[in-house]
C-alpha positions in Angstrom: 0.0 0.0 0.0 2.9 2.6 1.2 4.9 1.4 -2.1 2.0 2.5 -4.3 1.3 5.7 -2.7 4.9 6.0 -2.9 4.8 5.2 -6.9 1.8 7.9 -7.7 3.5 10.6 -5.5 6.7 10.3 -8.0 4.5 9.7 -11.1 2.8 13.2 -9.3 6.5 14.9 -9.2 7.9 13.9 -12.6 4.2 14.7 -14.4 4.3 18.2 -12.3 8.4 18.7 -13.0 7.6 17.8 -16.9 4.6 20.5 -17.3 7.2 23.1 -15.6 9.9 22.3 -17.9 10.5 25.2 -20.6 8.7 24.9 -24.0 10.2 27.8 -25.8 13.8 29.2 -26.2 12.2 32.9 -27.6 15.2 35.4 -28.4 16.2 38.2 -26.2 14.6 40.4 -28.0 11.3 38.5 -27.1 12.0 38.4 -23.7 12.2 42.5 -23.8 9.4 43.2 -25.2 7.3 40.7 -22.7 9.2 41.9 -20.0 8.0 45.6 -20.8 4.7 44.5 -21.6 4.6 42.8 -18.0 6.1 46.1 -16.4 3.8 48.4 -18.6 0.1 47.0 -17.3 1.5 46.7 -13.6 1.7 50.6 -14.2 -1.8 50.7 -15.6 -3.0 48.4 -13.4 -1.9 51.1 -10.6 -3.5 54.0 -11.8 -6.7 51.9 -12.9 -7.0 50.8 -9.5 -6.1 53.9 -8.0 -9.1 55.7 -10.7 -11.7 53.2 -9.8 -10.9 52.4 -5.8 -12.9 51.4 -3.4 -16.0 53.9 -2.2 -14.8 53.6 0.9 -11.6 54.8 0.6 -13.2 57.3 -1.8 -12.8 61.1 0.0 -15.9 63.3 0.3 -17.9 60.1 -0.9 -21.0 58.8 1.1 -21.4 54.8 0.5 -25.0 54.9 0.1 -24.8 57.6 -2.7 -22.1 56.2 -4.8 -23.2 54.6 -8.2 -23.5 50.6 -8.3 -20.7 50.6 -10.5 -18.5 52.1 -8.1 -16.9 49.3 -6.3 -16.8 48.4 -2.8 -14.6 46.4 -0.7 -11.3 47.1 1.4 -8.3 48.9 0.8 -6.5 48.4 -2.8 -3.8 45.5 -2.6 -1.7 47.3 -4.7 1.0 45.3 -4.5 -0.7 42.6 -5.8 -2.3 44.8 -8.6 1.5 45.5 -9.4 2.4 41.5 -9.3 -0.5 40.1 -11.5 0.7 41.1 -15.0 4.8 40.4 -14.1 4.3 36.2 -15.2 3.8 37.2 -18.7 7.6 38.1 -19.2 7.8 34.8 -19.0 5.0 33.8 -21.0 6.7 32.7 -24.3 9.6 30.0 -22.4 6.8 29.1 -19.4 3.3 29.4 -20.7 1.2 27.2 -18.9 2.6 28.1 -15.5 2.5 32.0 -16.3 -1.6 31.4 -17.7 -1.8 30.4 -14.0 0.7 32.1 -12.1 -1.5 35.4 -14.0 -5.1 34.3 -12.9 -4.2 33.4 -9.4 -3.1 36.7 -9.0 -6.2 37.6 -10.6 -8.7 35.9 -8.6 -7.4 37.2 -5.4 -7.8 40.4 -6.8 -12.0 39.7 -7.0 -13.9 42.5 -6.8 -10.7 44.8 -7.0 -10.2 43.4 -10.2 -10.5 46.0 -13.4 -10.4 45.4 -17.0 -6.4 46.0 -16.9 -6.9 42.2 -14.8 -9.0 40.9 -17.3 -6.7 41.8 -20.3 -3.9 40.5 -18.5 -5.7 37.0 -17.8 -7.2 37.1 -21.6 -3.0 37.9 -23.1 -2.3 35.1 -20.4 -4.9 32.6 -21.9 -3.6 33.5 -25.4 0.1 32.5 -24.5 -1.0 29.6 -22.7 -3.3 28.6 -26.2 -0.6 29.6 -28.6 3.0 28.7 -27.0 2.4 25.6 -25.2 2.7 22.1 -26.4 0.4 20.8 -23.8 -3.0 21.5 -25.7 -5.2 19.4 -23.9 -3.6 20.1 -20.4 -3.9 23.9 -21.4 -7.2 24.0 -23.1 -8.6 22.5 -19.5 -6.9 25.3 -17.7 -8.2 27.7 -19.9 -11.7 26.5 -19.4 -11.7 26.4 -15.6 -10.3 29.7 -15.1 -12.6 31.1 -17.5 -15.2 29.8 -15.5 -13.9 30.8 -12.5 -13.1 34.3 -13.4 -16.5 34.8 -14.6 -17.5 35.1 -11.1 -14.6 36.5 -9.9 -14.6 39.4 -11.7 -18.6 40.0 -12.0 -17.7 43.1 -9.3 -14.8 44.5 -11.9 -14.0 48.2 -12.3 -15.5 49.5 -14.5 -18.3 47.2 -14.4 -18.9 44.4 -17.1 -21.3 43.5 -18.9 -23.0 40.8 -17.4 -21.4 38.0 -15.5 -20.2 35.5 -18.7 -18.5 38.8 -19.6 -14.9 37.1 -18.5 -15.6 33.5 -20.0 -16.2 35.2 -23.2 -13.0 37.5 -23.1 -10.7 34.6 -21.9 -12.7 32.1 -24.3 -12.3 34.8 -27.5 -8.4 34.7 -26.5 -8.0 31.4 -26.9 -10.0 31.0 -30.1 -7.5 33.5 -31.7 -4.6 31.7 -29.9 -5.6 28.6 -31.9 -6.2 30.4 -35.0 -3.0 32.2 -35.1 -1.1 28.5 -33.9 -2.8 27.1 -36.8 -1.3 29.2 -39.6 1.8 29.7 -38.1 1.9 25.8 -38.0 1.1 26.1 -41.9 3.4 28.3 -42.3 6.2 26.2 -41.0 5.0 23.3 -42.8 5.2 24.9 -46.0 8.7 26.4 -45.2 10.3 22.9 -44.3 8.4 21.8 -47.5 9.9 24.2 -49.6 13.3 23.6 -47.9 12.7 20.0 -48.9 12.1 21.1 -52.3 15.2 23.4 -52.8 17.2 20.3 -51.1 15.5 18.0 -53.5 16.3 20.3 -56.2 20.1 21.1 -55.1 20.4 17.4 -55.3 19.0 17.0 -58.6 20.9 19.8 -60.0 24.6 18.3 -58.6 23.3 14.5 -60.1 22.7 16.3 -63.6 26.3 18.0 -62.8 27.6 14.4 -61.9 25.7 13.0 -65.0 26.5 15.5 -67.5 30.9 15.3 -66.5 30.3 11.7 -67.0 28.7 12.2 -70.5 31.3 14.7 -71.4 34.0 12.5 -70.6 32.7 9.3 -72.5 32.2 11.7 -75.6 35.7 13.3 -74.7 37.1 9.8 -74.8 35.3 8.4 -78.0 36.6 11.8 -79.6 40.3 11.8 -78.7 41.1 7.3 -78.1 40.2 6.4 -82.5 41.9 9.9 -83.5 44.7 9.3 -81.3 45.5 5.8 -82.0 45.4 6.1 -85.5 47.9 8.8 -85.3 50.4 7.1 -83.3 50.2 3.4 -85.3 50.8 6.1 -88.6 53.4 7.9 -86.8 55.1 4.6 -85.5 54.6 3.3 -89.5 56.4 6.2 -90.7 58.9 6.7 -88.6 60.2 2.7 -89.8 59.7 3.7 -93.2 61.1 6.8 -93.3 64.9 6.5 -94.9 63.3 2.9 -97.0 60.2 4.7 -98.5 60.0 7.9 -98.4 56.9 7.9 -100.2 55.2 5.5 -97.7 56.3 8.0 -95.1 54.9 10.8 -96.5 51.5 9.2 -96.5 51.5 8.0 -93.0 52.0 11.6 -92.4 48.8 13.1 -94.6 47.1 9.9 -92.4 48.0 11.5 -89.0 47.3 15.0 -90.2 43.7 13.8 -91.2 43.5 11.8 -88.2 44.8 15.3 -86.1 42.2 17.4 -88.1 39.5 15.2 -87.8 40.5 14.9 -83.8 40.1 18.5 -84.0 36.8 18.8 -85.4 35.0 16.4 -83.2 36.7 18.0 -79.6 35.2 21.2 -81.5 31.8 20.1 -81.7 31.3 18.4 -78.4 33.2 21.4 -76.4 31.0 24.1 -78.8 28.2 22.6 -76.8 28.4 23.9 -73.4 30.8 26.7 -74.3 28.7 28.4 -76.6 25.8 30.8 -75.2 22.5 29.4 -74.9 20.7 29.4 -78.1 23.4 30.0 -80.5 24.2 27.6 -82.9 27.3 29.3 -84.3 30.7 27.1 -84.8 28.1 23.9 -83.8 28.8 20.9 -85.9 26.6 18.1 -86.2 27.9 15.0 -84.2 28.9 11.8 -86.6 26.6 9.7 -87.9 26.1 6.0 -90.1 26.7 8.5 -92.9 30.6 9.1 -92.0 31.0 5.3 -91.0 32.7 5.0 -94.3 35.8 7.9 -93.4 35.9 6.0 -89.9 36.6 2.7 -91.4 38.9 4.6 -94.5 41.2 6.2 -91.8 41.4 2.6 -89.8 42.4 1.3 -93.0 45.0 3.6 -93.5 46.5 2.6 -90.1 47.3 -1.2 -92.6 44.2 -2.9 -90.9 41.9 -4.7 -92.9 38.3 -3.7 -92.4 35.5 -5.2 -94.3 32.4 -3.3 -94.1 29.0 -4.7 -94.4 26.0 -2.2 -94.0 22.1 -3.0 -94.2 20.3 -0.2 -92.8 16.4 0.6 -92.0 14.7 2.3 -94.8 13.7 4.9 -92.4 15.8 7.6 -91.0 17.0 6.5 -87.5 17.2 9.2 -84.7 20.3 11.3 -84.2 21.0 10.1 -81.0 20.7 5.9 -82.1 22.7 7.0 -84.6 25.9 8.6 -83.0 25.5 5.5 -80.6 26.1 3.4 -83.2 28.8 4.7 -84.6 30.7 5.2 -81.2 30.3 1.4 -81.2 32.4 0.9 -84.2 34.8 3.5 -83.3 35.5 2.3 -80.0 35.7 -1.4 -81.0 38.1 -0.5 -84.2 39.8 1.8 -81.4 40.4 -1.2 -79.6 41.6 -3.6 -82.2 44.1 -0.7 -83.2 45.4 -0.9 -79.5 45.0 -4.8 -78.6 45.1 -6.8 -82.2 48.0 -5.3 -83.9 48.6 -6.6 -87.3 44.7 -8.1 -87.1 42.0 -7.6 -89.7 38.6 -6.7 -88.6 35.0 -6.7 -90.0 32.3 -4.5 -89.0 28.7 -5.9 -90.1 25.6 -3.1 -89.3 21.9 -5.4 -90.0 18.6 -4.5 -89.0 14.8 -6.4 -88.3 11.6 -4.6 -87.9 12.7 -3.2 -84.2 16.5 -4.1 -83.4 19.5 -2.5 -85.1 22.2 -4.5 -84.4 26.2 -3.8 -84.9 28.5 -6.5 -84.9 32.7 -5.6 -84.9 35.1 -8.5 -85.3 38.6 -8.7 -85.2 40.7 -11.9 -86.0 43.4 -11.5 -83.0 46.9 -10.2 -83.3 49.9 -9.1 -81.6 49.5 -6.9 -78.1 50.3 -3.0 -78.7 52.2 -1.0 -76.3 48.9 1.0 -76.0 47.1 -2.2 -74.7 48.3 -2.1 -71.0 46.8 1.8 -70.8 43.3 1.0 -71.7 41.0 0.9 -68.5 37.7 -0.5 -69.8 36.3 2.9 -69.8 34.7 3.0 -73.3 33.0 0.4 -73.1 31.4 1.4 -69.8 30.9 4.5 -71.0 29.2 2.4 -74.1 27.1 0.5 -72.3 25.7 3.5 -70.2 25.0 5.2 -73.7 23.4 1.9 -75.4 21.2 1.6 -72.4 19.9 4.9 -72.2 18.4 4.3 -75.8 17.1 0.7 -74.5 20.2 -0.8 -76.1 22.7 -3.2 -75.0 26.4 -4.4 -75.7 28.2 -7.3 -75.2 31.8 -8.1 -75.6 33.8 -11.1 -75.4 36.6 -13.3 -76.8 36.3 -15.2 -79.7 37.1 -19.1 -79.8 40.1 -19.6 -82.2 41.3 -15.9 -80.6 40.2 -12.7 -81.6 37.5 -10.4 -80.4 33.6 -9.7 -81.1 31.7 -6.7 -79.7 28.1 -7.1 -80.4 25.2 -4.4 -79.7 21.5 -4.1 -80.2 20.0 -0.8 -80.9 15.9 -0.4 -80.9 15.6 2.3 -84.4 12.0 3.5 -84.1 11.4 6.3 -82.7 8.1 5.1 -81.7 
């Protein structure tokens, strides 16, 4: 029996020590202005009280003459008067306990109560409504004290209305304590939502960022691996040739010029693109397409490789971006025969059905390049992210008997 009276007294304490606990942390410029607020309606609260005193303390005043209004009681507690309106300088960090701290004062006050009391309950209530986290515990409050202070302050200086006067005044507080508590509430929703939303869009914008460096290097490496390795296997041929054949020598060198220029061209067009202003199309060239496939092929064949090209194409046009896809396949698997099959012949076979476009790039094996031990798999990651983003898809293996195959599958319609 002690034990569980024991138990409910420190369920008691902790539920009394939790309702005390602050439930604001308002800024110090808060705090001033409730402070002066407090220290401004004691004043008030002094000279109403002082304005409406008791008849009997009222000079040169007979009690049976003076109006009903005119109330009647002791001396003015002014002290207390003073006291009543100082919890609300705390009313923002301690709201529950200053609502109550303010109408206890109040009641005592009873019939020396004026309306500077009843403002100070009602700004009390509001606080109590609007600050504290405790709804249910404050909305009780807020109902008993209205009820109470309806009869408290019936006697009020001046006079009120009628007796529900207070319940209304306190109740009207607390109505526009809600409704303020309300918006505000919607108004910090919709500011963490748009902070959500400005989060969500700084983190879309750094992905595109991400994205787009990616993009930019798999073009800068389709661009600049062909045009490169054809110029150094053309460089390497001349230089061998260069006291035997002249004439052989000379042509290597037109091969890496073209190979330089063409280089050149490409970095052009794929830096033009986020160098240029938005919406100019001057200096742009258009990105390579099936249409050049024959100049890719020309130039690996000028490098000494073999390259037998076989191309059946849809009779409709194919989109831009399926195209240039396609021919970064080639390139990158001629690229890579260049580097990893010298001395190898390769074929490159483009065939279509009524959905797939598919590219097929052979090589027959050869000797291992110096350039071979440098590659990093990068193209044909970079390959595979392209191919997929059309829907496509790239495989590439070994051959049996030696050799290599690269093999993708393009959807062509557009629809």
């Amino acid at each position: 029996m002690e034990e569980g009276a024991n138990d409910a007294k420190t369920r008691w304490i902790l539920s009394v020590r939790k309702v005390l606990r602050p439930e604001g942390r308002p800024d110090a410029r808060a705090l001033l202005v409730d402070t002066l607020l407090a220290v401004a309606l004691a004043v008030v609260g002094i000279i109403a009280s002082w304005k409406f005193q008791p008849v009997d303390y009222m000079p040169g005043v007979n009690p049976q003459d003076a109006p009903t209004h005119v109330p009647r009681g002791g001396r003015p507690h002014y002290w207390l008067i003073a006291v009543n309106p100082l919890p609300l300088a705390l009313r923002r960090r301690y709201p529950l306990p200053a609502f109550w701290a303010a109408v206890g004062l109040g009641l005592l006050l009873g019939s020396q109560a004026t309306w500077i009391t009843l403002a100070v309950c009602a700004l009390a209530a509001y606080s109590a409504i609007g600050h504290s986290r405790r709804r249910v515990l404050a909305s009780a409050s807020l109902v008993i004290a209205a009820a109470l202070s309806s009869f408290a302050f019936h006697g009020a200086a001046p006079e009120l209305p009628g007796w529900s006067a207070a319940f209304v005044i306190m109740l009207l507080a607390a109505v526009v304590a809600a409704t303020v508590r309300h918006w505000q509430d919607q108004f910090r929703a919709s500011q963490r939502h748009v902070a959500a939303l400005q989060t969500e869009k700084r983190e879309a914008a750094r992905k595109a960022v991400e994205e787009e460096r990616a993009r930019i290097t798999a073009e800068l490496h389709d661009v600049v691996s062909h045009n490169v390795s054809v110029m150094v296997i053309q460089a390497g041929a001349a230089h061998r040739v260069l006291d035997a054949a002249p004439e052989e020598a000379r042509k290597a060198l037109h091969a890496v010029e073209a190979s330089g220029r063409a280089a050149m061209a490409e970095l052009r067009a794929v830096m033009s693109l986020f160098a240029a202003p938005l919406g100019s199309v001057e200096g742009l060239q258009p990105q390579p397409g099936l249409d050049q496939l024959e100049t890719l092929v020309d130039g690996v064949r000028a490098t000494g490789m073999p390259v037998d090209l076989k191309m059946s194409l849809p009779p409709e046009p194919l989109p831009p971006g399926i195209e240039l896809a396609a021919y970064r396949v080639v390139q990158e698997a001629l690229t890579n025969s260049l580097k990893h099959a010298a001395g190898a012949s390769a074929s490159v076979v483009l065939r279509h059905d009524e959905e797939w476009l598919e590219i097929e790039v052979t090589d027959t094996g050869g000797t291992r390049t110096e350039q071979a031990s440098s590659g990093n798999g990068r193209g044909l990651i970079g390959l595979r992210e392209r191919l997929a983003a059309y829907g496509g898809s790239l495989e590439a293996r070994h051959r049996l008997g030696g050799g290599f195959v690269n093999q993708a599958r393009l959807p062509w319609r557009s629809t």
